[in-house]
Structures are given as C-alpha cells and as structure tokens.
C-alpha positions in Angstrom: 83.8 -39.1 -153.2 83.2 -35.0 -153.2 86.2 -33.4 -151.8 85.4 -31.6 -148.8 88.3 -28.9 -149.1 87.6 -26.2 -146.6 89.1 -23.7 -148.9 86.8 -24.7 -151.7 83.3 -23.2 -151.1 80.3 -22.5 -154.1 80.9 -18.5 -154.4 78.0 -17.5 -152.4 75.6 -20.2 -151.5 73.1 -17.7 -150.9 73.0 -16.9 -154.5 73.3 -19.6 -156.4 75.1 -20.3 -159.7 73.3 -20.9 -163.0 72.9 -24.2 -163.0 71.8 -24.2 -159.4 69.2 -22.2 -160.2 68.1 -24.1 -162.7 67.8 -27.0 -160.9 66.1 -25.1 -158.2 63.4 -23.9 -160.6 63.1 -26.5 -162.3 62.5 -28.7 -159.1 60.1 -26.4 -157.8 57.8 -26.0 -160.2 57.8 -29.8 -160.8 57.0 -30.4 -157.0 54.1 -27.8 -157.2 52.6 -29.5 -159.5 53.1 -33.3 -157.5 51.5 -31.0 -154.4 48.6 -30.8 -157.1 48.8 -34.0 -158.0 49.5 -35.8 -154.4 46.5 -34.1 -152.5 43.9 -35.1 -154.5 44.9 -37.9 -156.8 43.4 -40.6 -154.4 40.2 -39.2 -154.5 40.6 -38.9 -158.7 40.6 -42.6 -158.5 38.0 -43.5 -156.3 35.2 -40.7 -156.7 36.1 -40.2 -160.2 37.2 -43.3 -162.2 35.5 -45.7 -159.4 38.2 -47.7 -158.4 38.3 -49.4 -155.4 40.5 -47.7 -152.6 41.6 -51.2 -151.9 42.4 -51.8 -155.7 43.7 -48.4 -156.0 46.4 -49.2 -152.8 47.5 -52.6 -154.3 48.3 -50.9 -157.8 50.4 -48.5 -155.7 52.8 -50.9 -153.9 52.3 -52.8 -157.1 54.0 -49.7 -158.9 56.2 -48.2 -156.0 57.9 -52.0 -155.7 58.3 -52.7 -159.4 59.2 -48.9 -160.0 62.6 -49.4 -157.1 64.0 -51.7 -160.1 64.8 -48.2 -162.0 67.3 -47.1 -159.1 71.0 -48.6 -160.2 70.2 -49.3 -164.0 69.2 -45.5 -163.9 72.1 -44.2 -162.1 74.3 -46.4 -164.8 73.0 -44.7 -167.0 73.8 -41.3 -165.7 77.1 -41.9 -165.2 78.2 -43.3 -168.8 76.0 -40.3 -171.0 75.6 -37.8 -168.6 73.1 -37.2 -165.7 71.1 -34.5 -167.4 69.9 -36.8 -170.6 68.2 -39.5 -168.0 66.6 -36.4 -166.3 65.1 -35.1 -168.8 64.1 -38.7 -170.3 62.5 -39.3 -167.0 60.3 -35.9 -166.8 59.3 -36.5 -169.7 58.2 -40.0 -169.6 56.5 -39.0 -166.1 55.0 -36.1 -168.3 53.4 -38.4 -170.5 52.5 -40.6 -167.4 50.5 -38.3 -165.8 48.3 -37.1 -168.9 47.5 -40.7 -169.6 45.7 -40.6 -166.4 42.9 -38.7 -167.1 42.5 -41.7 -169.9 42.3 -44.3 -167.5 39.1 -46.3 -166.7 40.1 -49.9 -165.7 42.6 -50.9 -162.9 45.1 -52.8 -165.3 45.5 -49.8 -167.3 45.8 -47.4 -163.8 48.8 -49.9 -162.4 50.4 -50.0 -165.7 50.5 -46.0 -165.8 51.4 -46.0 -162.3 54.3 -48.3 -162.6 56.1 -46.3 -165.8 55.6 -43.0 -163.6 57.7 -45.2 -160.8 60.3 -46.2 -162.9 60.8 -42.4 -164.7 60.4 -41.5 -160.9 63.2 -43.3 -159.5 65.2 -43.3 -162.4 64.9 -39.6 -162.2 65.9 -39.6 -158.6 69.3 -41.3 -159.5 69.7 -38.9 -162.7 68.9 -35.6 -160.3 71.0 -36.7 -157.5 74.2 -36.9 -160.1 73.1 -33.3 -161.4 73.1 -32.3 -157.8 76.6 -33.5 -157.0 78.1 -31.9 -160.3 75.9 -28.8 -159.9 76.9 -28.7 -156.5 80.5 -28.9 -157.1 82.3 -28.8 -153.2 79.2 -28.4 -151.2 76.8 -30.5 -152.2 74.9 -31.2 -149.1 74.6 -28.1 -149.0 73.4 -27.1 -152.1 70.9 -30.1 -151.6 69.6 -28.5 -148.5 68.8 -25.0 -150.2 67.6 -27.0 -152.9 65.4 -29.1 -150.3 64.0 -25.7 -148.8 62.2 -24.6 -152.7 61.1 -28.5 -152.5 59.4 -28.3 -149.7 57.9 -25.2 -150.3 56.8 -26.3 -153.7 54.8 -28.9 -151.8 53.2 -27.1 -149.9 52.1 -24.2 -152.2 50.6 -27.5 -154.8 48.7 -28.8 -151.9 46.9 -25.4 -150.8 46.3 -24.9 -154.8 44.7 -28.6 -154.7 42.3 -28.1 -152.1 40.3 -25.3 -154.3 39.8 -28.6 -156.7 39.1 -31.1 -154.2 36.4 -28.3 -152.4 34.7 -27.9 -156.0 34.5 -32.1 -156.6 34.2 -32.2 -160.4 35.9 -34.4 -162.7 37.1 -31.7 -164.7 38.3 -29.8 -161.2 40.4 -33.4 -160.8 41.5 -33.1 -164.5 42.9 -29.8 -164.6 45.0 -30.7 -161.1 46.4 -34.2 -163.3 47.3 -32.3 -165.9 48.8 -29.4 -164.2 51.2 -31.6 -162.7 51.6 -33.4 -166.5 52.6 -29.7 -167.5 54.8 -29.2 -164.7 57.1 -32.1 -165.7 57.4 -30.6 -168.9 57.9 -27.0 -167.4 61.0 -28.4 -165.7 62.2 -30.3 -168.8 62.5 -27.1 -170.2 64.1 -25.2 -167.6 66.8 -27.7 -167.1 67.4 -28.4 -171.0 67.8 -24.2 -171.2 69.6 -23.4 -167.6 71.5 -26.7 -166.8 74.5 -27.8 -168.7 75.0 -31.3 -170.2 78.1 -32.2 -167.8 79.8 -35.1 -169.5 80.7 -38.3 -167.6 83.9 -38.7 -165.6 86.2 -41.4 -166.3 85.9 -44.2 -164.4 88.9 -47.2 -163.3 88.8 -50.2 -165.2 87.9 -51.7 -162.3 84.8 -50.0 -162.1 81.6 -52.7 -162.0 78.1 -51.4 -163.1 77.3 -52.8 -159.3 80.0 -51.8 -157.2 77.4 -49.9 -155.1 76.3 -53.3 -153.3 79.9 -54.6 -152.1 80.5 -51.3 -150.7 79.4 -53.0 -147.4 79.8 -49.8 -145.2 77.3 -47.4 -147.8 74.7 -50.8 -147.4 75.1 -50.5 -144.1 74.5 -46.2 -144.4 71.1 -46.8 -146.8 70.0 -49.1 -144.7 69.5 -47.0 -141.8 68.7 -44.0 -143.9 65.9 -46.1 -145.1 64.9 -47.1 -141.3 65.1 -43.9 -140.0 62.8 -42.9 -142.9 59.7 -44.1 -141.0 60.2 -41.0 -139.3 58.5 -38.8 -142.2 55.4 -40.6 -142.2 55.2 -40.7 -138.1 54.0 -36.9 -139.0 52.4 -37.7 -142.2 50.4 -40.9 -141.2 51.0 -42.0 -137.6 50.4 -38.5 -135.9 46.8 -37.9 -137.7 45.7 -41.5 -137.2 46.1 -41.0 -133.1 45.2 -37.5 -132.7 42.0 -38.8 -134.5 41.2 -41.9 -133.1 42.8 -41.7 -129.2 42.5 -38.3 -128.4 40.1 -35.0 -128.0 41.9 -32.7 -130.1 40.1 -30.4 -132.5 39.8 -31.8 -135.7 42.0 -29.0 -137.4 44.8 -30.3 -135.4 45.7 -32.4 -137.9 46.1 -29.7 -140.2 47.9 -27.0 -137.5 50.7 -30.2 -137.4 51.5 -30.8 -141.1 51.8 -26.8 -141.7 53.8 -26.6 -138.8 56.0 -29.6 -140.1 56.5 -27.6 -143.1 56.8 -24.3 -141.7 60.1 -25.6 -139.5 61.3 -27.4 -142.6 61.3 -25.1 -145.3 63.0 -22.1 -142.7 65.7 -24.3 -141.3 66.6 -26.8 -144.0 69.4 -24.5 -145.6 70.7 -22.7 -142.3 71.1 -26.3 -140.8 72.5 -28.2 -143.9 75.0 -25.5 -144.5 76.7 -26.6 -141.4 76.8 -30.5 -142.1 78.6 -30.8 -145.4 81.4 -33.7 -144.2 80.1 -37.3 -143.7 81.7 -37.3 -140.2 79.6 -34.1 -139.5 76.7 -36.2 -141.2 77.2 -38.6 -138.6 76.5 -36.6 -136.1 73.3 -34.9 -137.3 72.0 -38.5 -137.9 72.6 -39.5 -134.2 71.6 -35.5 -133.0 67.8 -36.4 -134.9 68.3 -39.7 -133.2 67.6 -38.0 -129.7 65.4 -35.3 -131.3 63.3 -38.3 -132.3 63.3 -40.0 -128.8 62.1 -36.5 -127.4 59.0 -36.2 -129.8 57.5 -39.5 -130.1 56.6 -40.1 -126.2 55.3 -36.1 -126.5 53.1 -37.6 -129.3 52.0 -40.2 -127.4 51.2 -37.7 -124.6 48.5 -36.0 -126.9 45.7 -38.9 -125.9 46.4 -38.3 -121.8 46.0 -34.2 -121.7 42.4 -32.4 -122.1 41.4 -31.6 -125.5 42.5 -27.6 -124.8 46.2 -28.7 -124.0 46.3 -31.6 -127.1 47.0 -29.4 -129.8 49.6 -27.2 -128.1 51.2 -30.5 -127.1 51.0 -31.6 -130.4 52.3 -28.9 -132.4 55.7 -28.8 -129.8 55.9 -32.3 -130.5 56.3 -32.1 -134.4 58.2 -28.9 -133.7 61.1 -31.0 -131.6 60.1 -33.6 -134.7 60.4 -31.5 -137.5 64.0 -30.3 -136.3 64.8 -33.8 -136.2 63.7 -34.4 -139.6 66.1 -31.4 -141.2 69.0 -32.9 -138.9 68.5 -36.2 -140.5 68.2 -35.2 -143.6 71.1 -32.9 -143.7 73.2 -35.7 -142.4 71.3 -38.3 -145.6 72.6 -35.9 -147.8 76.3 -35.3 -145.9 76.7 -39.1 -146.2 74.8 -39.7 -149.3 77.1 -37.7 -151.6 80.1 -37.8 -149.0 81.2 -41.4 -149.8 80.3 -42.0 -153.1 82.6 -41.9 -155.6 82.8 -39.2 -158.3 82.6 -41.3 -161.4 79.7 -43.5 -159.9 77.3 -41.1 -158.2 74.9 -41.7 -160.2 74.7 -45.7 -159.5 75.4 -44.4 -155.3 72.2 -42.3 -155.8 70.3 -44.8 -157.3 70.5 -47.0 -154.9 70.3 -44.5 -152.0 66.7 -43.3 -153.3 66.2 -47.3 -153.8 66.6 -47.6 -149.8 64.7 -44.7 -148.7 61.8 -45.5 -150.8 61.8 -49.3 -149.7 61.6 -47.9 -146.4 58.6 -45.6 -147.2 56.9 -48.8 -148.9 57.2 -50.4 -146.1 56.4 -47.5 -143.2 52.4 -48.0 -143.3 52.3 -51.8 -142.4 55.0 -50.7 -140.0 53.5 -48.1 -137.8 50.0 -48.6 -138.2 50.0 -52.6 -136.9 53.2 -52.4 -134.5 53.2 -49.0 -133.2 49.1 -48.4 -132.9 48.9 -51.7 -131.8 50.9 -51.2 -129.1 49.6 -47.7 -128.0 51.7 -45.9 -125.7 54.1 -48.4 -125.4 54.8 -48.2 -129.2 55.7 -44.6 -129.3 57.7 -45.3 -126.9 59.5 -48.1 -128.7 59.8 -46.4 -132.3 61.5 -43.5 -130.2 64.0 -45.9 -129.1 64.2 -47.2 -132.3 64.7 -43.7 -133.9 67.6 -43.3 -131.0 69.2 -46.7 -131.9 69.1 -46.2 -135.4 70.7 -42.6 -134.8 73.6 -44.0 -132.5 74.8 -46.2 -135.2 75.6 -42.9 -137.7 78.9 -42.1 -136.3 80.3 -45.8 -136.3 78.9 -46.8 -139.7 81.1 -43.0 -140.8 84.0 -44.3 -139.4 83.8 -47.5 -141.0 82.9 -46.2 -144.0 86.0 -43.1 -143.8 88.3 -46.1 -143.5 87.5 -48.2 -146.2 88.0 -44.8 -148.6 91.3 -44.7 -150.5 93.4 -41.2 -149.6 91.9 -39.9 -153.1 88.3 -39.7 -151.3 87.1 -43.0 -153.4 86.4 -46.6 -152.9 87.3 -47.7 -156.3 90.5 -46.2 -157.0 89.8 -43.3 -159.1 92.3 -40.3 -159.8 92.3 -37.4 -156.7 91.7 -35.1 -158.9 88.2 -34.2 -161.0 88.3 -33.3 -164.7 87.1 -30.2 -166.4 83.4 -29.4 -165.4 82.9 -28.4 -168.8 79.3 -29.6 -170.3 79.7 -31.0 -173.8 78.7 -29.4 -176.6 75.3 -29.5 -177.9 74.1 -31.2 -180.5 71.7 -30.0 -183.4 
C-alpha cells in the first residue's frame, strides 16, 4: 500500500515532475483524439459502413465484456516487467485497432476490431494505473486528480474538434477523425517511451499469488461499490438527456448547456478537491460526502419535467452542478482507496481489477437506468438517489475494514515497509 507519510509530499504538485508530465501529455493527447473518436464513431458505423445500430450495440457489449478479461492478466503483467512495457504494448495495439477501422465492412470483422481495442484498453488501464502509483510516488491520488483535470479537458477539446466532422457528413470527414485518434495512440506511445522512465518491478513475498486481488475480501467489497456508484456518470451522460428530451419542455440545447457544464465543474475542481483526499480514510469520506451530493441532484433532476420550460434548464444545469461536485468527490475518494490499499508490489493486478469493476458497472448502467429508473419516472430518481446515498454510507465502514485487515507495513500480503530504489532500468538497444 502507498505510504501516506505527511512529511512526504511530490515537490510541488503544481508543477509536476518529469515523468508526471509525461504521463500528463501523453494522456491528453490520447484522450483528444478518443473525444474525436467517441463523438462520432457511432455514426461511422451506421451512416458510413451501414451497420445496423442494433448490430453495432451488440458488437459493443460483445467487445466491452470480452475486453474486462484483460484487467488482472494485464496488471500481472505490469507488475513482473514493468508497467510502462504493457502501456506502451497496449497504445499501440489500440493504435493499430483504430486504423483497421476505416477497413472494416462486415460486422464480424467490426466486433473483432472492437474486441482487441478492449482488451489493449483495459489492459492499458491496469498498465497506466501502476505508472500512476510509481509516477506518483506519496500522493498518488493526488497526482491522479491533476492528471484527471488534462483528461477531462482532453475530452472535451476531441469532442468540439468532432462536431466540425460530423457537421460536414463525409466518409472521409469520419476517416480523418478514426485515424486522428489512431495517431493519437501513437503520439502518446512516444511521449511516454521519451518522458516516462521504465521503473522496474518491486519484489514481491513468496507468498504473493497472481490472484491475491480477489481474497482481499474488503478491496471486493471497495470495487464493488465503486462500480455501483459508477452509474452515476452516465445519469448525466444518458439518463439526464433521455428525460429532459422526452418528459419535459426544455430547449433542446439543454442537453448540451448540461454536459459542458458537467465538464466545466470537473475539469476546475478535480485537482483542488483531490489534493485534499489522499488517505483511504479521507477517501471514505468523499465517497459518502458524493453520496449525499447525489441524493441532492437526482430528485432536482427529476424536478426538470414539473417546472415551465423557462425555469427547466436553470433547474437543470444546478442539478448537474450539485452532480458534478458529486462526481469529483467520488472520484477523488476511487482514487484515495484505489491506490490506498493496494499493495506496492501488486498494483498493477489491484488496478486491473479496479478498472475491471468500474467498467462492469458502466456495461451494465444503460439496461440499468433506462428500464428501472425511466420506468419508474419520478419515483426512480428518487430511488437511484437513495441508492447513490446508500452506496456512499457504506465508504467509511468498508475503509475501516479494509485499514484493519492491512499489516503495520501498509500491505495485505506481507511485503517489506520500505520501497526499493525508484530507479528505471536501463535501456536496452
């Protein structure tokens, strides 16, 4: 587990070391180009290659499902040759991925493309969130929430760039947005091969198992309610634009005033938030404190179809504003927990299987909202915040747990207190 010395800090986490920097530019310009990608890739498929949408959706949870198989085996991986050489395996499998694309012209050959991206996706995930925790080194919640800032606003910069493509509605507009994001894998490659070092792998106890991760009952228990209060990000994303659309008056551009506001609130207090919750008891916390946010902004949601169509989007936008600050609470206390109790030598496998729970979660937040919350109109924004609130309360007593089961050295398998030379290893010709 990362130490969480208060005398240890990351020498001004306003200006961030080499690596960090790397990894910050080299996630940015990766998640421009999946804000390229993301926006308009649906209608790629459809308008373009003339897929079915059905057929299109099905080779998507076909790939997400088969793609969460990457998580641990990745993170293995990670931990026994170093984080950085899976990285940069993944980016560029995902490079090669996303060129294929503009090849495809049959459905078998779309969910076969989709599924490798998945599994360099996740395995990347596990691979990144080891680079993150050495990177890091004391703080690294809090070097995840900067890096989470440049993320976000990566996104969002891609997805403005998109809609000049989608507006024009060529194949070759659609092309140029696919392989952009092709080129932006590679892009990071680069920057991380030149900026990050190639950290070698800690020793691990021989008692160390490839999956210790699932009999560490108390983590489970902490990625399982990560994953559940992950609905949260598509209640903005999917739930909100669905009900403003269908059971209200609002102006049409509503939908759009939301997401940029759900951004906005994200990308300025994602840093000046998650440098305060660092420990996984102050993770706690934050995850029952978005809890409550969350209880506050889903009935204000629901409020949007019983107010005249002048008051709905004001109403709306204060909701996701309550909601957004939820959303950089809960993640700041993910990332808190996330790092906080997994062990040094196996953060890579701990990673894995973190991004392995949040993304079940988001595979699984459409049939969720869309049939149990819709269905039930007001009463089901009423019940997912509740559910939000529950899930929330459980934070602190599932830290507890968890702080108790760690030996005094800050791990769960009985590695040394102390950490071995950061030093990369050397390269290689």
């Amino acid at each position: 587990m990362i130490a969480k010395s208060a005398g240890l800090r990351i020498p001004g986490l306003a200006g961030p070391s080499g690596p960090q920097r790397a990894l910050i530019l080299a996630s940015f310009v990766n998640r421009v180009g999946n804000g390229l990608f993301n926006t308009a890739s649906v209608l790629y498929f459809t308008l373009v290659v003339h897929l079915p949408a059905a057929r299109v959706g099905v080779g998507l949870t076909v790939a997400g499902l088969v793609g969460l198989l990457a998580g641990i085996p990745a993170g293995n991986l990670a931990d026994r040759y170093g984080p950085r050489t899976v990285w940069l395996t993944a980016f560029a499998t995902q490079a090669a991925a996303m060129a294929a694309f503009v090849f495809i012209d049959d459905w078998i050959t779309f969910t076969l493309i989709a599924t490798l991206d998945r599994l360099a996706a996740t395995a990347g995930g596990a691979a990144g969130g080891a680079l993150i925790a050495r990177a890091g080194g004391e703080r690294p919640a809090a070097f995840m929430a900067k890096l989470r800032t440049f993320v976000n606003l990566g996104v969002v910069l891609g997805t403005a760039g998109a809609a000049f493509a989608v507006a024009v509605d060529t194949r070759a507009a659609y092309t140029v947005l696919i392989l952009a994001n092709a080129a932006s894998f590679a892009c990071a490659g680069l920057i991380a091969l030149g900026g990050v070092p190639n950290y070698r792998p800690l020793p691990r106890p021989e008692e160390h198992r490839r999956w210790a991760v699932l009999s560490d009952r108390p983590y489970v228990s902490f990625v399982a309610l990560y994953g559940a209060m992950g609905l949260q990000y598509q209640t903005v994303s999917l739930l909100l634009p669905i009900w403003l659309s269908a059971h209200t008056d609002a102006p049409r551009w509503t939908v759009a005033a939301v997401s940029a506001v759900n951004s906005g609130v994200c990308v300025l207090l994602q840093s000046r938030i998650g440098s305060r919750v660092e420990t996984p008891r102050q993770g706690g916390r934050a995850f029952r404190l978005a809890g409550l946010l969350f209880l506050v902004s889903c009935p204000l949601m629901a409020l949007t179809a019983d107010v005249p169509a002048w008051v709905a989007p004001g109403l709306a936008v204060l909701a996701v504003c309550v909601h957004s600050l939820g959303e950089v609470w809960e993640s700041s206390g993910g990332y808190a927990l996330g790092f906080g109790l997994a062990p040094d030598h196996a953060q890579g496998q701990y990673q894995g299987f973190f991004g392995v729970g949040f993304n079940a979660g988001q595979a699984l937040a459409p049939v969720v909202l869309t049939t149990a919350v819709l269905g039930l109109g007001h009463a089901g924004w009423l019940l997912l915040g509740a559910f939000f609130a529950a899930v929330g309360a459980a934070g602190p007593p599932v830290t507890a747990w968890a702080e108790r089961t760690r030996r005094p050295g800050g791990d769960t398998a009985g590695t040394a207190d102390s950490r071995p030379d950061e030093a990369p290893l050397p390269e290689t010709a």
